[in-house]
C-alpha positions as a Markdown table, in Angstrom:
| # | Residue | x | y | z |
|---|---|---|---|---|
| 1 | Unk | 37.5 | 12.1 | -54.8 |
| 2 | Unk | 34.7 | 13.7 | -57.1 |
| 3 | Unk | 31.3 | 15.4 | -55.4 |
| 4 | Unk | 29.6 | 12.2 | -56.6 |
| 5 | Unk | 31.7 | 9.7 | -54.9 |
| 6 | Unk | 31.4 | 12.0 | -51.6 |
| 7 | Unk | 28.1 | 12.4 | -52.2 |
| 8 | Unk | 27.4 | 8.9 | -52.3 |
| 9 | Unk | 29.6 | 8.2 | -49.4 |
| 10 | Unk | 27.6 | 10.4 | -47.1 |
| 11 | Unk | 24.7 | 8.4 | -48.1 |
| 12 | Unk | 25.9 | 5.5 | -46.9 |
| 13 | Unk | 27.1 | 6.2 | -44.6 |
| 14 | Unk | 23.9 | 7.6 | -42.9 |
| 15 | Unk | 22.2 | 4.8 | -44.1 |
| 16 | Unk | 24.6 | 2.3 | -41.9 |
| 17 | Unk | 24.2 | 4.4 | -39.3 |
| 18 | Unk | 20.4 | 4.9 | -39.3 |
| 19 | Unk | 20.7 | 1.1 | -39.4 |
| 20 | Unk | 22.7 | 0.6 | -36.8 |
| 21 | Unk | 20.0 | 2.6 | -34.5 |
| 22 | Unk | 17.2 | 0.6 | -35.5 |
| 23 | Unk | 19.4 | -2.2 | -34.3 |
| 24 | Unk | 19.6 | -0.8 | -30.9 |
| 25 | Unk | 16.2 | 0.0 | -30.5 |
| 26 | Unk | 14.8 | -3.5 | -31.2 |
| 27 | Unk | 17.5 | -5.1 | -29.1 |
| 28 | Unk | 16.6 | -2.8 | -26.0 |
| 29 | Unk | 12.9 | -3.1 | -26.6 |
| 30 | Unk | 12.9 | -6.8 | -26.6 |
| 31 | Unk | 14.1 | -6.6 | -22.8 |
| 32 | Unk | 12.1 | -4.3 | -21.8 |
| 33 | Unk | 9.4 | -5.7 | -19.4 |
| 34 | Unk | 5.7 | -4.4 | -20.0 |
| 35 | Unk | 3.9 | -3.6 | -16.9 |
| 36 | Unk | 0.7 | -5.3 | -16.5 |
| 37 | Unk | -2.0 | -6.6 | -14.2 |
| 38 | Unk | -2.5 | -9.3 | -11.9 |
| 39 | Unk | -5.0 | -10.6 | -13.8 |
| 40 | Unk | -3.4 | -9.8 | -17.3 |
| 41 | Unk | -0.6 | -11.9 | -16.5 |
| 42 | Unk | -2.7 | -15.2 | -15.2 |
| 43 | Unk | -4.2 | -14.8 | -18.4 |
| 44 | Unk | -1.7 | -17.3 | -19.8 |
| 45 | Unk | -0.5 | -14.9 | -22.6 |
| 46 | Unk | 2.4 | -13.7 | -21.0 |
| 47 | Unk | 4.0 | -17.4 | -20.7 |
| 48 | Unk | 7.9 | -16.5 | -21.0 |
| 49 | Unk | 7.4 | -13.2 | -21.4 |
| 50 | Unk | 9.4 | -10.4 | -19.2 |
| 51 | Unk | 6.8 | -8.9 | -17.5 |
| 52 | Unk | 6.4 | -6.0 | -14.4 |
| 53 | Unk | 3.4 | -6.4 | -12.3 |
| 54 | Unk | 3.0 | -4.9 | -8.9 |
| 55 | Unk | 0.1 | -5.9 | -5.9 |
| 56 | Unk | -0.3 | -6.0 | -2.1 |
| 57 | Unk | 1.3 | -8.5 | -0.5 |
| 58 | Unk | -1.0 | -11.4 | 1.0 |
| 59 | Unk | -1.0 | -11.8 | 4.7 |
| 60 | Unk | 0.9 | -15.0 | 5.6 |
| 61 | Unk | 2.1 | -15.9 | 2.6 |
| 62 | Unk | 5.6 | -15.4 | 2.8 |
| 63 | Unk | 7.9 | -18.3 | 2.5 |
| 64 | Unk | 11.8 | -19.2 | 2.0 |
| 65 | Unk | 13.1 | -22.0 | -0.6 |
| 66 | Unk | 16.8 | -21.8 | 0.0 |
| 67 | Unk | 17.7 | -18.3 | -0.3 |
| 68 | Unk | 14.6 | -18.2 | -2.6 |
| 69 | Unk | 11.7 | -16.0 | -1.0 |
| 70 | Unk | 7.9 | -17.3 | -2.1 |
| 71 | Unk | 5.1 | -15.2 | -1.4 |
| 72 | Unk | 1.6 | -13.7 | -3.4 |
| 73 | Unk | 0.6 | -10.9 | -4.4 |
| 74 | Unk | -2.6 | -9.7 | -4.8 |
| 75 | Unk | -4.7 | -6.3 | -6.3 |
| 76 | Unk | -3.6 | -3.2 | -4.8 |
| 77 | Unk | -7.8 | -2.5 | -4.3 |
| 78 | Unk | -8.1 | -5.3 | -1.9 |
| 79 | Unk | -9.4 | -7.9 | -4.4 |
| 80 | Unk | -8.7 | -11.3 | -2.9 |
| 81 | Unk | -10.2 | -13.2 | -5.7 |
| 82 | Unk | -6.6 | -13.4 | -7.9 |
| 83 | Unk | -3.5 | -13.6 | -6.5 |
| 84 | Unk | -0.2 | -14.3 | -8.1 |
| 85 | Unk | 2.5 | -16.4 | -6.8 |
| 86 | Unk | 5.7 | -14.6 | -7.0 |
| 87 | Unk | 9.6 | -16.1 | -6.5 |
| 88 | Unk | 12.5 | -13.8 | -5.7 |
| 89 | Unk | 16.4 | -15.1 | -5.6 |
| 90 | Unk | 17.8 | -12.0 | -3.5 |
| 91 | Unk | 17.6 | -10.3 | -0.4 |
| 92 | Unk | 14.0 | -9.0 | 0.5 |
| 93 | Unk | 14.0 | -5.1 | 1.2 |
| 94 | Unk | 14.0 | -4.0 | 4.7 |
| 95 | Unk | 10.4 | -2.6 | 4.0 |
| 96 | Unk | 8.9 | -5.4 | 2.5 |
| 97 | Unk | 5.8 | -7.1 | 4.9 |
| 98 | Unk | 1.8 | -8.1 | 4.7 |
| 99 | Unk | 0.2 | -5.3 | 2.9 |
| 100 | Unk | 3.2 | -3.6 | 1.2 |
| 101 | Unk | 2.7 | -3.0 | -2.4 |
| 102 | Unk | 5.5 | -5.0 | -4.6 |
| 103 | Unk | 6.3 | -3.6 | -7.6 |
| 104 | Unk | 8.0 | -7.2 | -9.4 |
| 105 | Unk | 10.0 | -7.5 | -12.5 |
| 106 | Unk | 10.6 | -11.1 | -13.8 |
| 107 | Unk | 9.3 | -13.5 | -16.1 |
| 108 | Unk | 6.4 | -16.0 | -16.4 |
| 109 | Unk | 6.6 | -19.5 | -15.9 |
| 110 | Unk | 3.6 | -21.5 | -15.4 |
| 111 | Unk | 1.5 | -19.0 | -13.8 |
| 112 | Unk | 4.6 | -17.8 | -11.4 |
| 113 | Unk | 6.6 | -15.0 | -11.8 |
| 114 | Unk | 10.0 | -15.7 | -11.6 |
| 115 | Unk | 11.3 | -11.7 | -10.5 |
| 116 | Unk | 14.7 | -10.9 | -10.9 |
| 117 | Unk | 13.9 | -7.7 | -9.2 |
| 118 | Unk | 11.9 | -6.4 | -6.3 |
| 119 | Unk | 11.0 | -2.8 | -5.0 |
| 120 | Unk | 8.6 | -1.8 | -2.7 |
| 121 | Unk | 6.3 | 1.6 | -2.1 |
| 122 | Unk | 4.9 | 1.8 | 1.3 |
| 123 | Unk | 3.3 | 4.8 | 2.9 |
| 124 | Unk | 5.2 | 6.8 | 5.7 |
| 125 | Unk | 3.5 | 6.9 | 8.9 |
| 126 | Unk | 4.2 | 9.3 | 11.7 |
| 127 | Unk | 2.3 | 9.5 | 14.9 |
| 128 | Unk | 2.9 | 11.6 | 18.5 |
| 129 | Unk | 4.3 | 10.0 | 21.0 |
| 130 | Unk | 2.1 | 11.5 | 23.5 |
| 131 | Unk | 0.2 | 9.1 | 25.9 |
| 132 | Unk | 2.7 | 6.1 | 24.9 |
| 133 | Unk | 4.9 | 4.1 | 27.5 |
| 134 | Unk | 8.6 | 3.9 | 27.5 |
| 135 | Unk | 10.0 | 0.5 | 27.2 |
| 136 | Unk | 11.2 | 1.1 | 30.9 |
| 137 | Unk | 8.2 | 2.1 | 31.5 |
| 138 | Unk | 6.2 | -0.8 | 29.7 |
| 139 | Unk | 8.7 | -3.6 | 31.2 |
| 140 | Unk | 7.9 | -2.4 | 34.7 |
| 141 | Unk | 5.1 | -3.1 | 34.6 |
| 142 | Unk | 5.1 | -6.2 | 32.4 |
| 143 | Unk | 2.7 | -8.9 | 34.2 |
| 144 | Unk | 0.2 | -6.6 | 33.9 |
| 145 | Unk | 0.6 | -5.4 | 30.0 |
| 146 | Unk | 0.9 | -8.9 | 28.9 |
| 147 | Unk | -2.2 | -9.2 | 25.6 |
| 148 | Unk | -3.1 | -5.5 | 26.4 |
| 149 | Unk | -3.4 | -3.1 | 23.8 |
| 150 | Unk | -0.9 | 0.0 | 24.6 |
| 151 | Unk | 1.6 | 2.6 | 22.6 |
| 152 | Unk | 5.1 | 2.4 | 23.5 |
| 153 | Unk | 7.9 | 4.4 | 22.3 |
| 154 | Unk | 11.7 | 4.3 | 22.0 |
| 155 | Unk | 14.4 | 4.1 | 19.5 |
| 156 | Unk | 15.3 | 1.7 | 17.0 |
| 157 | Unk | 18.7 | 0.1 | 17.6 |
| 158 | Unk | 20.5 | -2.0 | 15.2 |
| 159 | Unk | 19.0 | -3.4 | 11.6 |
| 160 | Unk | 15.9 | -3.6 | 10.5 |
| 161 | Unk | 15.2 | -7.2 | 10.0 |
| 162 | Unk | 13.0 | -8.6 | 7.2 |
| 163 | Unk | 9.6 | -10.3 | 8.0 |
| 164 | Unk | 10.2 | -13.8 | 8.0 |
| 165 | Unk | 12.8 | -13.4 | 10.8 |
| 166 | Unk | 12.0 | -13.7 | 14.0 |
| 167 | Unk | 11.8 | -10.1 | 15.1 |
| 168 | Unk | 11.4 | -6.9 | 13.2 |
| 169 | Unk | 13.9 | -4.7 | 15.2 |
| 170 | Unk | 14.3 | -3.6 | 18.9 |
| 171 | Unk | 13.2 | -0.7 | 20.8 |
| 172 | Unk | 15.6 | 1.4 | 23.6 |
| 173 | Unk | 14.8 | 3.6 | 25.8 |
| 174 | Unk | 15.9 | 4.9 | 29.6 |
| 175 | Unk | 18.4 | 1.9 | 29.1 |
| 176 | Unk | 15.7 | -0.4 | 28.7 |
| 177 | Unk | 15.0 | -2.5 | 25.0 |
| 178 | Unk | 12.3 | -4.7 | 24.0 |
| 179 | Unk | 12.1 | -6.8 | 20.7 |
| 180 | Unk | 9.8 | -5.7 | 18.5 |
| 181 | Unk | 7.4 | -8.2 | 16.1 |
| 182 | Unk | 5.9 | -7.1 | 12.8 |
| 183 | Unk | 5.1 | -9.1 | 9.8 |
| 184 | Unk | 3.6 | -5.5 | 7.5 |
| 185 | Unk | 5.1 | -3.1 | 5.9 |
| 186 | Unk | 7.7 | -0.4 | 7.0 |
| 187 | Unk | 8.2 | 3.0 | 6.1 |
| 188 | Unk | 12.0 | 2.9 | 4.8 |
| 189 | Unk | 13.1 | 6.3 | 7.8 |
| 190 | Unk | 12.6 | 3.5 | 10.2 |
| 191 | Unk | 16.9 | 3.0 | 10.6 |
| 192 | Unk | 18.8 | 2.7 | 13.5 |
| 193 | Unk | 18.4 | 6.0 | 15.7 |
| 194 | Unk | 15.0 | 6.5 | 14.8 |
| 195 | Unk | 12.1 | 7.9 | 17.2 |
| 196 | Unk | 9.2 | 5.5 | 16.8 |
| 197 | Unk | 5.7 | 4.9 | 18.4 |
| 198 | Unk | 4.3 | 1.6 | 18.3 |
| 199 | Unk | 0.6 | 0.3 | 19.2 |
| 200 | Unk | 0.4 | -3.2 | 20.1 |
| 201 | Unk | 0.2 | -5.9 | 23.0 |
| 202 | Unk | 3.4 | -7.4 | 25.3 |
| 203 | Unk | 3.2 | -11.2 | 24.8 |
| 204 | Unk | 4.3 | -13.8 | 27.0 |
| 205 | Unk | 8.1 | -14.1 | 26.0 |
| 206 | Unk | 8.3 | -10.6 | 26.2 |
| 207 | Unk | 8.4 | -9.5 | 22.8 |
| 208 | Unk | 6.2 | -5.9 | 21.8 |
| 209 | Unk | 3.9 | -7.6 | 19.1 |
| 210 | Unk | 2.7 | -4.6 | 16.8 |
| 211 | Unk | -0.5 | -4.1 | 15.7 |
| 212 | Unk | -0.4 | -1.5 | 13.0 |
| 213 | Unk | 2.7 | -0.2 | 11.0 |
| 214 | Unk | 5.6 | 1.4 | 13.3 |
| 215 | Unk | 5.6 | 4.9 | 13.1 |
| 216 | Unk | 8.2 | 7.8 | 12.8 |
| 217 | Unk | 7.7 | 9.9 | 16.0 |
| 218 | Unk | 6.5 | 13.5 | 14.6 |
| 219 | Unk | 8.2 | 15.0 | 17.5 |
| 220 | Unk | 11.6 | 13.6 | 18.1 |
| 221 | Unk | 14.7 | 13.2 | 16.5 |
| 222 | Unk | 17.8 | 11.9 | 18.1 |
C-alpha cells in the first residue's frame, strides 16, 4: 500500500470514528434530565420531557396507589403557592417525611411527574440527652405523660419504617420499648443501634408521638 492510500486510510478512519462520538454524545444527551424548577416545570413546556426537579415535601400529602407512592412537592423556601404532584413506582427511602427535600427524576405528564427515581437530602440532627426520660422511665409513669410535651431517649431497634406506615420505629431502653410516630424527615444514622433523643407527647395507645425530627444522641454510642 502506497503513502497515499495510508494516508487516506487514516483519514477515514478518524473521520468514522469522530463520527461515531458525536453519535454517542447525542444519544446520552437526549436522556439526560435537565434540572429545573417547580415552577419551570408547571410551566407546560416540559410536557414529556425527562426532567429533575427537587422541593420540600408538603405536609399530609403523602398517599399510596398500589405500590405507587403520590405525594407534592413544594419550593425548598417555603413557598406554598405552587406545588407539584409527584408519582413514584418504588420503595420510598427510609428518610423520606413532611419537610424533606426530594430531589425527583422522571418525566412530565400532564402536570405530574412521573419519577423513576427518588433521593432525599435531609439535615442531621443531634441533641444531648440530658434532662430526657428513659422509655422505662416515661412508661412508669404513663397516665400522667399522656398529651405532655417531654424528651425521651433510647435506642432504635429494628427498621426504620417509611411515613405512611403506622409507626416510624421503636425505642429500647432499661428493657423497656415504646413505638415511635413521625410523619418528617430522618437523618439517614438513625439505624438500628442508634442513641436517639426525641421531643414529643405519649398519646393514648401508648405510642411516643414526635414533635420535631429524631435526633442522634451527641453523647452515646452503643
Amino acid at each position: 500500500m502506497n503513502k497515499a492510500a495510508k494516508r487516506r486510510l487514516v483519514v477515514v478512519g478518524g473521520i468514522v470514528v469522530i463520527a461515531m462520538l458525536v453519535i454517542v454524545a447525542i444519544a446520552g444527551s437526549g436522556g439526560a434530565a435537565s434540572s429545573l424548577s417547580i415552577a419551570d416545570v408547571l410551566s407546560g413546556d416540559y410536557q414529556g420531557k425527562k426532567v429533575q426537579v427537587s422541593g420540600s415535601v408538603v405536609a399530609d400529602s403523602l398517599s399510596s396507589d398500589g405500590s405507587t407512592a403520590l405525594f407534592e412537592i413544594q419550593p425548598e423556601d417555603g413557598d406554598g403557592s405552587q406545588t407539584l404532584a409527584v408519582s413514584y413506582d418504588g420503595a420510598l427511602p427510609a428518610t423520606f417525611g413532611t419537610g424533606v427535600v426530594a430531589i425527583c427524576t422522571g418525566t412530565m405528564d400532564d402536570g405530574e411527574l412521573a419519577a423513576t427515581e427518588l433521593v432525599t437530602k435531609c439535615p442531621s440532627k443531634y441533641e444531648s440527652a440530658e434532662g430526657s426520660l428513659t422509655v422505662q422511665g416515661l412508661l412508669d409513669q404513663a397516665d400522667s405523660m399522656v398529651g405532655t410535651d417531654t424528651k425521651v431517649c433510647g435506642y432504635v431497634r429494628g427498621d426504620i419504617n417509611t411515613a405512611d406506615a403506622d409507626y416510624r420505629f421503636t425505642i429500647e431502653s432499661q428493657g423497656a420499648s415504646v413505638n415511635v410516630v413521625w410523619d418528617g424527615g430522618m437523618d439517614e444514622a438513625v439505624v438500628d443501634g442508634c442513641a436517639v433523643v426525641i421531643s414529643g407527647h405519649l398519646d393514648e395507645s401508648g405510642t411516643f408521638v414526635a414533635t420535631e425530627q429524631p435526633a442522634i444522641d451527641e453523647n452515646v454510642s452503643e
